[in-house]
ZAMARGU-4260 file (C-alpha; in steps of 0.2 Angstrom, whole numbers, plus 5000, padded with zeros to 4 digits):
<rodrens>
0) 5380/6011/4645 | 5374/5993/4643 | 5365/6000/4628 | 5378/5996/4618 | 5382/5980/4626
5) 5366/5973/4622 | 5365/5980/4604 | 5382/5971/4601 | 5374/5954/4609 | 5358/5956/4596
10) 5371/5960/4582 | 5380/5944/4587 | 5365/5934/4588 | 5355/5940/4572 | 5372/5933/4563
15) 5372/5917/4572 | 5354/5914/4568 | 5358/5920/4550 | 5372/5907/4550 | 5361/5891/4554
20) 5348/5898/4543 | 5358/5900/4527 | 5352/5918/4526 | 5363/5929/4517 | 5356/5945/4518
25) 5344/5951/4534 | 5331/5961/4527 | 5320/5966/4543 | 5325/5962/4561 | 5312/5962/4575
30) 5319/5966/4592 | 5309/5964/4608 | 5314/5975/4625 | 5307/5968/4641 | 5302/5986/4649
35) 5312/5981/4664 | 5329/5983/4655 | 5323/6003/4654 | 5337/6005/4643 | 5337/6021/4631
40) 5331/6020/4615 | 5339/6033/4607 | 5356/6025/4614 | 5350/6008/4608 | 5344/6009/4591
45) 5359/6021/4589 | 5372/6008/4596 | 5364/5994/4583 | 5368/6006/4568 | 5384/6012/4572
50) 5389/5992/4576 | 5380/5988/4559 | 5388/6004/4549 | 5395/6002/4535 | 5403/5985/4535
55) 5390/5973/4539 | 5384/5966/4524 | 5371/5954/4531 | 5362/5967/4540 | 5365/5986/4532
60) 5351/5986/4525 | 5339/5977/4536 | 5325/5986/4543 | 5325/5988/4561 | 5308/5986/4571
65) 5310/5988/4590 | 5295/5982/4601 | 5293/5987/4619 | 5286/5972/4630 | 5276/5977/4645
70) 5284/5967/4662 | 5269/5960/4674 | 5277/5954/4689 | 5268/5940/4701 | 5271/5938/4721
75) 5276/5921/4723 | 5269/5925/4741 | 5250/5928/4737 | 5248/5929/4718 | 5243/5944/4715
80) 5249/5954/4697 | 5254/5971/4695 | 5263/5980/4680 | 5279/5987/4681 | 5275/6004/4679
85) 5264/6005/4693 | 5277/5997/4704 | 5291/6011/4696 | 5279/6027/4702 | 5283/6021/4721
90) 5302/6024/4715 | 5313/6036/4718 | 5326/6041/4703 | 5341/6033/4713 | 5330/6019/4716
95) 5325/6018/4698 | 5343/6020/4691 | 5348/6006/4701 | 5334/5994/4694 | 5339/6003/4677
100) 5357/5995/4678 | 5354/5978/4688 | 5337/5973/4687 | 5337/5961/4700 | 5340/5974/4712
105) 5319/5977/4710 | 5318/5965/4724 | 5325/5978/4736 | 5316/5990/4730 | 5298/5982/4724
110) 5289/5972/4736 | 5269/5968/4732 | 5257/5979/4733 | 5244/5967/4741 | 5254/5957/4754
115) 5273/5969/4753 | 5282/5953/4751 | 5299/5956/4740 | 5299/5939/4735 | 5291/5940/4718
120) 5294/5936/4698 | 5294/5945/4681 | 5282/5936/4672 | 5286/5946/4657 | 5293/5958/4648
125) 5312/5955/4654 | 5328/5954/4644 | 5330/5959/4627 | 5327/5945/4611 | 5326/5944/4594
130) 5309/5943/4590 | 5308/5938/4572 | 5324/5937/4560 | 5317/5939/4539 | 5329/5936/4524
135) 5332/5930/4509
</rodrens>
């Protein structure tokens, strides 16, 4: 369950940020999760609050916004654009999962629609960051 993993590494982060800010006490905390991650999000928001719960001071109270950002991938080959999604319905679940756990494993899996080359990039919506960090 990297779920958990990455909820700990945004934990981590939002009190590193807080840290150089001089921010004693995170009020709201804007997540970002590239779609490619396809991580649960049950899992994940539940992960934050269980690491948060009842012993973190800076963020117990914090508001906890999570964003989903689309993934566009680009063929380095030819050019051409396509979402994520539409690349994912070509899957199948065994396919999908192992995307779901190592996500450069897409380029087995995904080629381009236009020319079939594997060799392309996630142009967005990869990874998961701290979209905005508010406090007082």
């Amino acid at each position: 369950m990297h779920e958990w993993a990455l909820a700990d590494g945004v934990v981590t982060t939002a009190h590193k940020v807080a840290k150089q800010e001089k921010i004693k006490r995170i009020t709201k905390l804007k997540i970002k999760v590239g779609e490619v991650q396809q991580i649960d999000m049950e899992i994940f928001r539940n992960a934050l609050e269980q690491i948060i719960q009842p012993r973190d001071d800076l963020l117990k109270d914090a508001k906890i916004m999570i964003d989903i950002a689309e993934a566009v991938l680009k063929c380095r080959n030819c050019g051409h654009t396509w979402t994520f999604q539409q690349a994912m319905k070509r899957l199948s679940h065994d396919e999908s999962e192992a995307i779901h756990f190592v996500p450069e494993m897409a380029h087995v899996y995904m080629g381009c629609p236009e020319c079939s080359s594997p060799d392309f990039e996630v142009a967005q919506g990869r990874g998961v960051w701290l979209d905005a960090i508010i406090g007082e």
